[in-house]
ROMAR-309257 format. One record per residue (C-alpha): residue in one letter; z, x, y. Coordinates in Angstrom, 1 decimal, m for minus. Layout:
# ROMAR-309257
a, Z, X, Y
...
# end
This chain:
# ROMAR-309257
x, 11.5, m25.0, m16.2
x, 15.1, m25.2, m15.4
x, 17.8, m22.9, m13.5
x, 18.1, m21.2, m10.4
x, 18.5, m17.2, m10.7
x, 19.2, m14.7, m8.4
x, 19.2, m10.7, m8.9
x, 22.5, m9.1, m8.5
x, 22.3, m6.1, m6.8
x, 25.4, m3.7, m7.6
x, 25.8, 0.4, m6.7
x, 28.5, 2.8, m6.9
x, 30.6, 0.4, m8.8
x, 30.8, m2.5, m6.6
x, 28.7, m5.1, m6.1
x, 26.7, m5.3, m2.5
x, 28.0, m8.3, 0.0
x, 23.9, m9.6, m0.1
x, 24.6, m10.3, m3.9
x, 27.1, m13.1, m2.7
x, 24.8, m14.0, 0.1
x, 22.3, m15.0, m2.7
x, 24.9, m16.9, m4.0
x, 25.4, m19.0, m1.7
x, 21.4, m20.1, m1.2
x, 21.0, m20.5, m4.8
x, 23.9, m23.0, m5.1
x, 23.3, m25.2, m2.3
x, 19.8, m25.3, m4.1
x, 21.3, m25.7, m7.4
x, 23.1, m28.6, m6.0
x, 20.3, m30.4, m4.3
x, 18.3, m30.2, m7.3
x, 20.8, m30.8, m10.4
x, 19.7, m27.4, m12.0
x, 22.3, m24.4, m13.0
x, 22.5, m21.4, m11.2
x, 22.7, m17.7, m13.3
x, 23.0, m14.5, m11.8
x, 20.9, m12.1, m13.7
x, 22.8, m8.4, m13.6
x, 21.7, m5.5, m14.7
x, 23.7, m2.1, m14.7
x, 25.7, m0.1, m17.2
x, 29.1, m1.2, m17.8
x, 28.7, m3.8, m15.2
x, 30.4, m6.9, m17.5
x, 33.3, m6.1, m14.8
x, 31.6, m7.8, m12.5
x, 30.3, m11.2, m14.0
x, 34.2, m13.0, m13.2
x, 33.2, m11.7, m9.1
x, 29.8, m13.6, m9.3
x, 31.6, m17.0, m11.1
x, 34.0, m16.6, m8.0
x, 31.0, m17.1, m5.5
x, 28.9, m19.7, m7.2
x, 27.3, m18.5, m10.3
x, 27.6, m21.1, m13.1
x, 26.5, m18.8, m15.7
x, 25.8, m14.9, m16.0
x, 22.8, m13.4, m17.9
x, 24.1, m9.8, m18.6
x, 22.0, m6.7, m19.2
x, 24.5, m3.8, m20.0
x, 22.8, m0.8, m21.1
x, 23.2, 2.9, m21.0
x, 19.4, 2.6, m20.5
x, 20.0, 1.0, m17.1
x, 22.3, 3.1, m15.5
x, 20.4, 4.4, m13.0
x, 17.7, 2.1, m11.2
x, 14.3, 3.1, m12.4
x, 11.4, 0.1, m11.4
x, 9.6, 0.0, m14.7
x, 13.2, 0.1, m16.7
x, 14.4, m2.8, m14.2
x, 11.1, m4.9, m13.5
x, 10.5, m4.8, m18.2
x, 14.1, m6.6, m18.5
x, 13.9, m9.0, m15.6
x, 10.2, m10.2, m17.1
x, 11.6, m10.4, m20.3
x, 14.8, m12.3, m19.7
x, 12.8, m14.7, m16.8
x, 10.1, m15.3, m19.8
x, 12.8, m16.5, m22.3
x, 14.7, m18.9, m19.8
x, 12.2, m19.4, m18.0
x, 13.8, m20.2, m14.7
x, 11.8, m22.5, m11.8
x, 13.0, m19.8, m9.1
x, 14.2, m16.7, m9.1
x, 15.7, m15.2, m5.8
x, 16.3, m11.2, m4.6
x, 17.3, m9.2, m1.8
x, 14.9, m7.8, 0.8
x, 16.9, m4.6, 0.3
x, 15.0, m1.5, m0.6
x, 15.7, m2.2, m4.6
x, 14.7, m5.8, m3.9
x, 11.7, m5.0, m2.0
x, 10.7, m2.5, m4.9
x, 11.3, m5.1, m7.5
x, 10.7, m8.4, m6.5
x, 6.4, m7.9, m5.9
x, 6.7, m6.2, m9.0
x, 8.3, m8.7, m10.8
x, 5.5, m11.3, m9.2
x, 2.9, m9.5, m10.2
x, 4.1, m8.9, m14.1
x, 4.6, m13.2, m14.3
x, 1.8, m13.5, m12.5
x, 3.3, m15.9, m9.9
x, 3.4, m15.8, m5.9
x, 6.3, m14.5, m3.6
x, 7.9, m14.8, m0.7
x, 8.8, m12.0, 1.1
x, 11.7, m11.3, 3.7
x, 12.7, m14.3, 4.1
x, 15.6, m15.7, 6.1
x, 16.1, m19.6, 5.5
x, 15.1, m21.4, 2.0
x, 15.0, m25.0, 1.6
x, 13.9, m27.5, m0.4
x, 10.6, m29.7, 1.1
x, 9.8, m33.4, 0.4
x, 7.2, m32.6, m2.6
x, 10.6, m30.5, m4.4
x, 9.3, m27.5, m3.9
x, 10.6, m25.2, m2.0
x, 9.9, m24.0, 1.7
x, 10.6, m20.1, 3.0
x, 10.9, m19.6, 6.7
x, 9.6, m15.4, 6.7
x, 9.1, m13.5, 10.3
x, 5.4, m12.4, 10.8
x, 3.3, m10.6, 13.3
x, 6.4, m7.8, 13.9
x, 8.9, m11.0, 14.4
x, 6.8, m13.2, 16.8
x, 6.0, m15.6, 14.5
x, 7.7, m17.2, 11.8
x, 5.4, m19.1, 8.7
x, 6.6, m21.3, 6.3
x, 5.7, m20.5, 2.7
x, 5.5, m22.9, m0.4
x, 4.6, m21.9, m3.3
x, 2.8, m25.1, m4.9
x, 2.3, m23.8, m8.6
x, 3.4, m21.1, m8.7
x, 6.2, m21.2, m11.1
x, 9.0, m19.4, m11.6
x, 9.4, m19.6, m7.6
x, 9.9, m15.7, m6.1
x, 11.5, m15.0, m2.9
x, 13.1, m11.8, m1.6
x, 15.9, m13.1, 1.4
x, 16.9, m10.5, 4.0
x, 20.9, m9.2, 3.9
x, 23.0, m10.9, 6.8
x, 21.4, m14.0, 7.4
x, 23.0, m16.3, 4.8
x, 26.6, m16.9, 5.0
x, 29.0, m16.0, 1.7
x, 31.3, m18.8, 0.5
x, 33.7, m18.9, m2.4
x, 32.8, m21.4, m4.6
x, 34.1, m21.4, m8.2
x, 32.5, m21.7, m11.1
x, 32.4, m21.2, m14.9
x, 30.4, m17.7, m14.5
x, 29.5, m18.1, m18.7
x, 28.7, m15.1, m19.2
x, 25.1, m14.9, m21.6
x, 24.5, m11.0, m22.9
x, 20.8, m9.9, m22.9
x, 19.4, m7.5, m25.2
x, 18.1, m5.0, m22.5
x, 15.2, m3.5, m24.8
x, 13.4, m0.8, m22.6
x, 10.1, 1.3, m24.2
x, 10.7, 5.0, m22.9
x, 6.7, 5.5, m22.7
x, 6.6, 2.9, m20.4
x, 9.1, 4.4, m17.9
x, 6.9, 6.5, m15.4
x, 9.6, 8.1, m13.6
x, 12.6, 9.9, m13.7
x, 15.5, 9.9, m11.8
x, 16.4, 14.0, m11.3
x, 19.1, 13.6, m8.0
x, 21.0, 11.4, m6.3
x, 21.4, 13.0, m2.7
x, 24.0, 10.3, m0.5
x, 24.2, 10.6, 3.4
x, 28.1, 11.4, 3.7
x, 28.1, 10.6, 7.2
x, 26.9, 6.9, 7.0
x, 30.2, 4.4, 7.4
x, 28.5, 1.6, 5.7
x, 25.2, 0.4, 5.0
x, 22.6, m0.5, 8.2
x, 21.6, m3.5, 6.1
x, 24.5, m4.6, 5.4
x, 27.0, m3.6, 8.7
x, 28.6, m6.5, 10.7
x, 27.9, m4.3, 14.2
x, 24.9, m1.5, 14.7
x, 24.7, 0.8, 17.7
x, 21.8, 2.3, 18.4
x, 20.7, 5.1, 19.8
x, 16.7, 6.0, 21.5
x, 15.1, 8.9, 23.8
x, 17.6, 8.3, 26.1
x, 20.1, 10.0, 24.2
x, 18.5, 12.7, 25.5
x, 19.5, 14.9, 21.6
x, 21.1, 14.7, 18.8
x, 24.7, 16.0, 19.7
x, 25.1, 12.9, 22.1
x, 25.2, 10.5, 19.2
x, 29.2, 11.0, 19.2
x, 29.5, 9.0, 21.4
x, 28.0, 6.0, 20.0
x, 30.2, 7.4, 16.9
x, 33.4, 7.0, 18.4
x, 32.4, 3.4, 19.6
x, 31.4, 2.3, 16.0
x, 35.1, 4.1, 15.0
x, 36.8, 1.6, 17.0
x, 34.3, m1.4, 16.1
x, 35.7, m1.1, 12.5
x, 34.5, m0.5, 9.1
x, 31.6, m2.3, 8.8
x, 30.1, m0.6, 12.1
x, 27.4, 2.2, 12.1
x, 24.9, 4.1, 13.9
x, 21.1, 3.2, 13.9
x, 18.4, 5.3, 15.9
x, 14.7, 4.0, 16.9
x, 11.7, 5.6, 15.7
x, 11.5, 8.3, 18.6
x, 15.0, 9.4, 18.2
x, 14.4, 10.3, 14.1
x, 10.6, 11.8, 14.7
x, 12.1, 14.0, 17.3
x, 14.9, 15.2, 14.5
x, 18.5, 14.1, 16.3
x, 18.6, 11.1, 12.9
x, 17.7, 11.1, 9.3
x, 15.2, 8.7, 8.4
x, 18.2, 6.5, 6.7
x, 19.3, 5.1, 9.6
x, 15.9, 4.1, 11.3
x, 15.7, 0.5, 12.8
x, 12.0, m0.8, 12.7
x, 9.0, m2.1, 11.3
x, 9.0, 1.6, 9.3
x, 12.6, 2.1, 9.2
x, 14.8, m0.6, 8.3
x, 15.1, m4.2, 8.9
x, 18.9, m5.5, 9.9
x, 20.6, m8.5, 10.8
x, 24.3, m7.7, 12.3
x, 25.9, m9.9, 13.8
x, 25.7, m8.1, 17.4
x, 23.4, m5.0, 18.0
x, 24.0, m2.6, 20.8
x, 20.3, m0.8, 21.7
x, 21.5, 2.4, 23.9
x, 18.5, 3.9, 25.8
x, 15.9, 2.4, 23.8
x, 13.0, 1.2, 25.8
x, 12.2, m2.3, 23.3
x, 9.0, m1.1, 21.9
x, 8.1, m3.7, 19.4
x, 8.3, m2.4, 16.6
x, 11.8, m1.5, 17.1
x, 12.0, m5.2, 18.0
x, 10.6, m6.1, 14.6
x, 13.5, m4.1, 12.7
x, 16.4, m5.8, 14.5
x, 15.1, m9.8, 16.6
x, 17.3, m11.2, 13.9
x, 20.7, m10.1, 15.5
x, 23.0, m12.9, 16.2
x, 23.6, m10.7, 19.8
x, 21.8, m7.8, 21.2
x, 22.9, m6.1, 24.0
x, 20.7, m3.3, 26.0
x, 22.3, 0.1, 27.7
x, 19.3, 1.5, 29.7
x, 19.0, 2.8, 32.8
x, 15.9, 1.6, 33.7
x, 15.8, m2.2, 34.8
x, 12.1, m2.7, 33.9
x, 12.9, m1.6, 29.9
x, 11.4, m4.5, 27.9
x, 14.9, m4.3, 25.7
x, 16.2, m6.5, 28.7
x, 14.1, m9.7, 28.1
x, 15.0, m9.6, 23.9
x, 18.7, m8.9, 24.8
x, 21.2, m11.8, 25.0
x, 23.0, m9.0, 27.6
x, 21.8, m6.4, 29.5
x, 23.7, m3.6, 31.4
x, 21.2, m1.7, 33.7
x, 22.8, 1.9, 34.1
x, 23.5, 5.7, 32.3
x, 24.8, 4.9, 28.7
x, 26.6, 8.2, 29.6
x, 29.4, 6.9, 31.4
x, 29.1, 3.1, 30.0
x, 29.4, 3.8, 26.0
x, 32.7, 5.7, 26.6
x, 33.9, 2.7, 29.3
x, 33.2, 0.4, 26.5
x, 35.0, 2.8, 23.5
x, 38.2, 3.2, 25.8
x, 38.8, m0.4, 26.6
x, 38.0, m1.2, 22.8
x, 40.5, 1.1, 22.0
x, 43.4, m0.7, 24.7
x, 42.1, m4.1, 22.8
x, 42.6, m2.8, 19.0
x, 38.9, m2.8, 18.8
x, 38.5, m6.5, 19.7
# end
């Protein structure tokens, strides 16, 4: 077994930032350990992007460009992976913990019949060669280190935002796949593709979240946190906690939690959200959290690298406005 691959992830014709995230695990690994690292791309008219990957690491690019692939369906997606990771048969094989990574990667586990890794946010490599996972359990508690003795190729999914991206040239050969997909094996079909307009940038992927809970007291308060993620820049956006979406004021998209999302910005603002933890689970791997609640006694104060005990009323807008005066710095 030889090579280290990771899954590109691209959508609406760019590639997602997590893609070069990868990148940048799989080449200190492939550097440590002597191996080549591919990035395996699938997609339709996607050869675009193969010189973009060579930029950030990849030393060769296994290309699966089919009409056939346009859309992402799992069975269509999981039948090329297998195939291509059966005939190079790389020793590890990294995705995203993004919702297309979480959908593929057990998937892909189960069809090679080799372990995973899931939602993991440091890789290394152990003493024996193999290599150690660092993954958050018990809602973020805890955190176990998984190795995968003999299990082979090695599967991990690795959350967005915790790796850093570094440019780091390579040859990027590119290596065309013949992406062969059996229609009667495809279960599903895509009928719509329905996109939340008002969403500035991805939660999984956005630099600075601000979240909103009960205490927004409805939906039409969440301007407010709005017009502060306006002025934080582009890769700002809005979250919610559980009770905010079950009670209707947010679409389920932008859900923080253990059943919403999971994010790693680099600072997260929690407005009037008590700390339940579950919330907790979605977001303890913020480089900074700060907490906007009124009551002193929330248990978002003793997770939050800064608290500020008082009405997120008057405070959000405080903190917009003298963003604004400061260009947003």
């Amino acid at each position: 077994m030889a090579g280290i691959w990771i899954c590109a992830e691209q959508r609406d014709g760019k590639l997602k930032k997590v893609s070069f995230e990868l990148l940048g695990v799989g080449r200190n690994l492939a550097d440590k350990t002597g191996e080549e690292l591919a990035a395996l791309l699938l997609g339709s008219g996607v050869e675009m992007f193969a010189p973009e990957l060579a930029k950030y690491g990849a030393d060769k690019v296994f290309l699966a460009d089919s009409p056939d692939l346009k859309d992402f369906l799992t069975d269509s997606y999981t039948s090329v992976i297998c195939d291509a990771v059966r005939a190079n048969d790389p020793s590890v094989l990294l995705f995203s913990a993004t919702a297309m990574g979480r959908d593929l990667s057990p998937r892909v586990a189960a069809r090679l019949d080799t372990g995973l890794a899931a939602d993991c946010t440091e890789v290394v490599i152990n003493d024996t060669g193999s290599l150690t996972f660092k993954r958050p359990i018990f809602a973020g508690k805890l955190f176990a280190n998984v190795v995968l003795d003999t299990a082979r190729p090695q599967i991990a999914s690795v959350r967005p935002n915790v790796m850093p991206v570094q440019e780091n040239p390579k040859s990027g050969e590119v290596v065309k796949l013949e992406a062969r997909v059996d229609p009667s094996r495809v279960r599903t079909k895509l009928i719509e593709t329905k996109k939340d307009a008002g969403a500035q940038v991805d939660l999984t992927e956005a630099r600075v979240i601000v979240s909103g809970g009960r205490g927004m007291k409805g939906p039409e308060n969440f301007s407010i946190l709005e017009e502060l993620t306006s002025v934080l820049g582009t890769d700002a956006t809005v979250g919610a906690s559980r009770s905010a979406v079950d009670a209707g004021w947010r679409p389920h998209s932008d859900q923080v939690g253990q059943t919403g999302k999971t994010v790693t910005p680099d600072l997260y603002i929690a407005c009037g959200i008590s700390g339940a933890i579950q919330h907790f689970a979605g977001m303890s791997s913020s480089k900074y959290i700060v907490a906007i609640n009124k009551d002193p006694e929330a248990p978002i104060f003793k997770k939050a690298d800064y608290g500020i005990v008082g009405d997120l009323f008057e405070i959000v807008p405080l903190i917009t406005e003298e963003l604004r005066k400061s260009g947003g710095e």
